[in-house]
C-alpha positions in Angstrom: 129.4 -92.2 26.2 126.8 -90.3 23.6 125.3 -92.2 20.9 125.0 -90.4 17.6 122.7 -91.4 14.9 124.0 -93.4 11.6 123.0 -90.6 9.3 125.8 -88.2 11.6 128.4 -90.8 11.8 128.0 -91.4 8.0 128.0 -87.9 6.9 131.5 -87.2 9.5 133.3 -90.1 7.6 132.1 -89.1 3.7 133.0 -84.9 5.1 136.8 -85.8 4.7 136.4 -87.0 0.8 134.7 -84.3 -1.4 134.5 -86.7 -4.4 132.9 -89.7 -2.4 130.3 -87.1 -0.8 129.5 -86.1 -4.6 128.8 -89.5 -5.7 126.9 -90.8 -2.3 124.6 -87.4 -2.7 123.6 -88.5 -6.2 123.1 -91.9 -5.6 120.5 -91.1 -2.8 118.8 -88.5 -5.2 118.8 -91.4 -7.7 117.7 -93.9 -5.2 115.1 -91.3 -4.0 114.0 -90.4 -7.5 112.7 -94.0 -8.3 111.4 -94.7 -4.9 108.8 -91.7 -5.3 108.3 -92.2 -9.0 107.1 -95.9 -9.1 105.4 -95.1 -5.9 103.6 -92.5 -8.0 103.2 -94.3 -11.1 103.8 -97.7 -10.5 106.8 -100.3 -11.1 105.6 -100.7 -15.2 105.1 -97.2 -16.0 107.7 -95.5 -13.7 110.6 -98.1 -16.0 109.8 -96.0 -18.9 112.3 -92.9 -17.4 115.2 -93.1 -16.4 118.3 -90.8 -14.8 120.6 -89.5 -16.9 122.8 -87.3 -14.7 122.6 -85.4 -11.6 124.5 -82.2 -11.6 124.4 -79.0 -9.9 121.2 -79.5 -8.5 119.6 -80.3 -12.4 118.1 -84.1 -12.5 117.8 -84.8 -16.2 115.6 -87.5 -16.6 115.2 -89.5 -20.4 112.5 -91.5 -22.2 111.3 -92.4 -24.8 107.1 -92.3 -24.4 106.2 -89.1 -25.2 103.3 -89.4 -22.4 105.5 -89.9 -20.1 107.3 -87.0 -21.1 104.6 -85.1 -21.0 103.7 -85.8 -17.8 107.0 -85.1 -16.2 106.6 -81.8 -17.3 102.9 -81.6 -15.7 103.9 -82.9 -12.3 107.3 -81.9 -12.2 107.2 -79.2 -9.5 105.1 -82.3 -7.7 108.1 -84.5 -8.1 110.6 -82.0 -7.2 109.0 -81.4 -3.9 108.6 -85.1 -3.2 112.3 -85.7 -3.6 113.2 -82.5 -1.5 111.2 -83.5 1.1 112.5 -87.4 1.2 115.8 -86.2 1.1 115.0 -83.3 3.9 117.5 -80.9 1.8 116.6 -79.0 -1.1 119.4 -81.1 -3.2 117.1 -80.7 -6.6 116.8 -77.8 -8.2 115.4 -78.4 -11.3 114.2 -81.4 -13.3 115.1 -81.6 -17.5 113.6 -84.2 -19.4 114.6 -85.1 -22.7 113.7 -87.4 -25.4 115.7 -90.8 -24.9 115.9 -92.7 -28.5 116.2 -91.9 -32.2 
């Protein structure tokens, strides 16, 4: 008897239903996403972005501190290698950040 890891079995039983391996990919690039951000920045400031959508590789982020937005855009080939690597796939392509508010 062989013993496979839980990442394996887990990805044999989501193969079989495309739509459930869509949504389980973007919840780990969500989960992943805020795990590295308020690791970067910290549980207060990291709460001032949040996910928008995950599509097609593009991770469009929102807020509404223009800082923070600003500093997205400086450390977002930073943060797109971060998430790569913690997801060992190159699942994001690209990171958009828009302006979240009025």
């Amino acid at each position: 008897m062989s013993f496979s890891s839980m990442r394996n079995i887990m990805a044999q039983k989501i193969q079989g239903t495309s739509h459930l391996s869509a949504e389980f990919r973007i919840a780990r690039v969500i989960t992943a996403w805020n795990s590295i951000l308020c690791k970067m920045w910290g549980e207060e400031k990291g709460g001032l972005v949040r996910v928008v959508s995950f599509q097609e590789g593009i991770l469009k982020l929102a807020t509404s501190v223009p800082a923070a937005k600003q500093q997205l855009h400086i450390e977002s080939s930073c943060l797109l290698n971060e998430v790569n690597r913690q997801l060992h796939a190159q699942v994001v392509k690209k990171i958009i950040v828009i302006s979240d508010g009025f």
